[in-house]
N, C-alpha and C positions, 0 to 999 in steps of 0.2 A: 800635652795640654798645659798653657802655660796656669801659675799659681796662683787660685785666687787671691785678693785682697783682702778676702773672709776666712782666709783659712786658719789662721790664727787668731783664734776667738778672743787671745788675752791683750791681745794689741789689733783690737777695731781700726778702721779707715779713718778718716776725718770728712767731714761732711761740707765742701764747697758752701751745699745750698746754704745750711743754716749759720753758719761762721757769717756768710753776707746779711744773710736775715739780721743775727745779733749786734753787727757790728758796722754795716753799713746805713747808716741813715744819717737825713737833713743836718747837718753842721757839725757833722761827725770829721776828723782826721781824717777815716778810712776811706778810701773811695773806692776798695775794691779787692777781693781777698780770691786769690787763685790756688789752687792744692793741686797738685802732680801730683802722679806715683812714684818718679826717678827723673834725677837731674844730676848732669854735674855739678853745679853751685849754680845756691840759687844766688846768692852775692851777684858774681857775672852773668843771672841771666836777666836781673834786673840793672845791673849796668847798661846790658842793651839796651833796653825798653827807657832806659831815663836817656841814654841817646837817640833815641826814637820821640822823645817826649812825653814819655808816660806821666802821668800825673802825681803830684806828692799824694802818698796815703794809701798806693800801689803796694799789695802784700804778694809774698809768694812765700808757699808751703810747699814743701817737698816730703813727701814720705818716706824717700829713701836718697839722700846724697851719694853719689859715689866718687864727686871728686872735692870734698869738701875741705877749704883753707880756713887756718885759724892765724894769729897775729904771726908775720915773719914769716908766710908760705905753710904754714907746717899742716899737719894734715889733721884733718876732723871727719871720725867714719863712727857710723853708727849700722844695727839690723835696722830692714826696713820696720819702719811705726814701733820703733822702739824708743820714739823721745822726740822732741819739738826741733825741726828744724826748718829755719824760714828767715825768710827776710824783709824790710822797708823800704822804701823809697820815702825820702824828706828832701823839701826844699826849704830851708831854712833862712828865711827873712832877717837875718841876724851876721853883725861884723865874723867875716872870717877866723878871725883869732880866735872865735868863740866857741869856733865847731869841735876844737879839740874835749868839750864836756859832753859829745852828744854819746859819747861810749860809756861815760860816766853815767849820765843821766838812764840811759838805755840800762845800765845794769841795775842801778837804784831801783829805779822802777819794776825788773824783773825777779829782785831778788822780794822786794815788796808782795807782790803777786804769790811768789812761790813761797813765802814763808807763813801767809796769810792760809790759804789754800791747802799746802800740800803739811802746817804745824811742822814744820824745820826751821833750825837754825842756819838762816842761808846769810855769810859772810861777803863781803867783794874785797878781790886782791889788787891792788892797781899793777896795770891799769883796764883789764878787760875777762878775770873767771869772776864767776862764784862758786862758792866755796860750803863746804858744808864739813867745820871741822879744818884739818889740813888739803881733805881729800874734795878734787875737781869736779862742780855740779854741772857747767854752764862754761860759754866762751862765747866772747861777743866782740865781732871784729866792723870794724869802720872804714867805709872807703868816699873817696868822694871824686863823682862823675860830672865836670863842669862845674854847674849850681846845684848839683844833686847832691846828696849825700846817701850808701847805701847801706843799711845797717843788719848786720846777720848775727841771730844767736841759734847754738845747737845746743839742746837741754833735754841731757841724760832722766828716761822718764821710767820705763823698766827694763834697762839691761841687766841681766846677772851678770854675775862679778865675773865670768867667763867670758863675755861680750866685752868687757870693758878695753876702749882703745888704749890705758895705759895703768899702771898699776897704780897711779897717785891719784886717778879719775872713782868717783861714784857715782850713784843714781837716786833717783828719788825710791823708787823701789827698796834696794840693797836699803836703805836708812829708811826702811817703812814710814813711810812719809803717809799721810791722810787722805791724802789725793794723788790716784795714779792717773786720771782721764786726763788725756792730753786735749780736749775740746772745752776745758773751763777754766786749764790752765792758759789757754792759749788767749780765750777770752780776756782772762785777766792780765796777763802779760802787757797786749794791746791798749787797752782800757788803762792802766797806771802810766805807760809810755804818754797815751795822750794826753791824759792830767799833766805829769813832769813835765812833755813838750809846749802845752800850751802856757804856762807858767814861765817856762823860762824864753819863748820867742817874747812873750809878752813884756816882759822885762828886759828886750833885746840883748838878749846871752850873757847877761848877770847873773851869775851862778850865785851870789851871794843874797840879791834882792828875791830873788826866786826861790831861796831855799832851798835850793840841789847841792848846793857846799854844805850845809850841815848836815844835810840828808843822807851824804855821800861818808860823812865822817863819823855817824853813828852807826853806818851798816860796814865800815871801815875793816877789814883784817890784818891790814898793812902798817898803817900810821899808829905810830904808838910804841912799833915790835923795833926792835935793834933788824937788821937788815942787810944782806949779801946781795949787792945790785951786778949783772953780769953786764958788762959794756961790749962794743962790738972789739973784735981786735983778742979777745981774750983778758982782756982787763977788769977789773973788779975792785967797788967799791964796798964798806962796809961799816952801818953804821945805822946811827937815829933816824927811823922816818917821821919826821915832824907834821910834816903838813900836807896841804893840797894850796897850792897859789890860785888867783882870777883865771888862770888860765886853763887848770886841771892838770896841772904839772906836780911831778912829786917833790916833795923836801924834805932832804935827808940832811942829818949831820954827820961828820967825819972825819975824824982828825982833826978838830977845831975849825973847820969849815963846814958853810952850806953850798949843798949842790941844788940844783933844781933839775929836774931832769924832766923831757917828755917821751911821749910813749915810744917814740921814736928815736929815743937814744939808747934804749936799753934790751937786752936778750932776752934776760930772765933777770926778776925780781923774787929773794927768795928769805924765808927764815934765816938768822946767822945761824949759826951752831952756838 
C-alpha cells in the first residue's frame, strides 16, 4: 500500500483548495496555484506549459522534487513536504536587460516574507541563496522561456541536519525559526513577490525608481565583504564587492580595478579567507 500523504503528521500536505482561495482573486498576479505530490522540476514543467501558453501568474508546487536544479545544473533534493518548493510563470512587460533583477527581486521579496514570519535573520548572497548566517536557507534559479520567464525557489522548511543536501545548507527548523507551516510562508512568499513585481514592471525594470536596489543592498550578505569570485576556466577573482549596477550586476574591486560581473560569468561567489 502505497504512503500516505498524512503519514507524517509533522510535515502536513499543502492544500490546492485554499492557496487558490487566498491567492487567487480579481486583480491579483496569481492566476492559478497547482500542488503535486512528485515532480521532476517544477522549473521545466512550467517551461512547458509557458510554451503551451500558460498564463503569467501560473504557480506550481511540488511536494517532493526529485530532479531538482539549482544555478549551473547542480542539484537541489529535498524529503517529501520537508520545505517550499515551487515555481512562477511571469511575463514581464519590461526591456530585456531588465530581467537579469527578476532573481534579485524574487529573493528580496522571499527573504522579506521569511524573515517577517518565520523571526530570522534571512541574508541574500548574490546572486540567487538566502542565507541565514554563513549557512544556505533558500535558492532561487531563473530561466526564461520566449516572453516568459520561469522562476523557482526550494526553501529548506524542516529538514534536520541529517536531511540536509549539504553541509553549508540549513533550515528554518534547525535555526528554530517562529514559523514552520509551509501554507503562510508560501502565502507570504507570493504576496511580497507581487508587491516587488508590481513596483518594478511599473517603473519598467528600474531597479532603482522601484526600490528593489536599495531593497536588495540592505538585505545584502555580499556587498560590502572582501570577496573570492570563482570564474569559469578555474580562475578567480578576489576582492571588494562594492556594488550592484542598473542591471543587477556585481561590483567588485581588485587589484585597483572594477569588475562587473553577471550571474552568468561566475561559479561561485564566496567569503575571502
Amino acid at each position: 500500500m502505497p504512503e500516505s500523504r498524512y503519514s507524517d503528521l509533522d510535515r502536513p500536505p499543502l492544500s490546492e483548495a485554499a492557496l487558490n482561495r487566498a491567492l487567487v482573486r480579481p486583480g491579483s498576479l496569481w492566476t492559478g496555484v497547482t500542488v503535486v505530490d512528485s515532480t521532476g522540476s517544477t522549473n521545466a514543467d512550467l517551461a512547458d506549459a509557458a510554451r503551451g501558453g500558460a498564463p503569467e501568474g501560473t504557480v506550481l508546487v511540488a511536494e517532493e522534487q526529485r530532479a531538482g536544479r539549482g544555478r549551473l545544473g547542480r542539484a537541489w533534493s529535498s524529503p517529501p513536504r520537508s520545505g517550499l518548493t515551487f515555481s512562477i510563470l511571469l511575463r514581464p512587460g519590461v526591456p530585456v536587460a531588465a530581467h537579469g533583477w527578476l532573481t534579485l527581486l524574487y529573493a528580496v521579496a522571499a527573504a522579506s516574507a521569511v524573515r517577517r514570519l518565520a523571526e530570522v535573520d534571512v541574508r541574500l548572497k548574490w546572486p540567487n541563496d538566502l542565507l541565514i548566517g554563513e549557512r544556505k536557507l533558500a535558492g532561487v534559479l531563473a530561466e526564461r522561456v520566449d516572453d516568459a520567464v520561469i522562476i523557482g525557489m526550494g526553501l529548506n522548511v524542516t529538514l534536520r541536519p541529517d536531511e540536509l543536501p549539504a553541509e553549508t545548507a540549513t533550515s528554518l527548523g534547525i535555526e528554530e525559526a517562529a514559523c514552520l507551516d509551509r501554507d503562510p510562508l508560501l502565502r507570504a512568499v507570493l504576496r511580497e513577490v507581487e508587491s516587488h513585481y508590481r513596483d518594478w514592471t511599473e517603473a519598467k525594470g528600474d531597479a532603482e525608481a522601484a526600490g528593489l536596489r536599495s531593497a536588495y543592498l540592505a538585505s545584502s550578505a555580499t556587498v560590502g565583504r572582501r570577496v573570492r569570485v570563482q570564474l569559469p576556466g578555474e580562475t578567480t577573482l578576489t576582492g571588494q564587492a562594492t556594488g550592484i549596477d542598473h542591471f543587477g550586476h556585481l561590483q567588485v574591486d581588485a587589484a585597483g580595478e572594477q569588475y562587473t560581473l553577471s550571474a552568468g560569468d561566475v561559479v561561485h561567489v564566496r567569503p575571502a579567507a
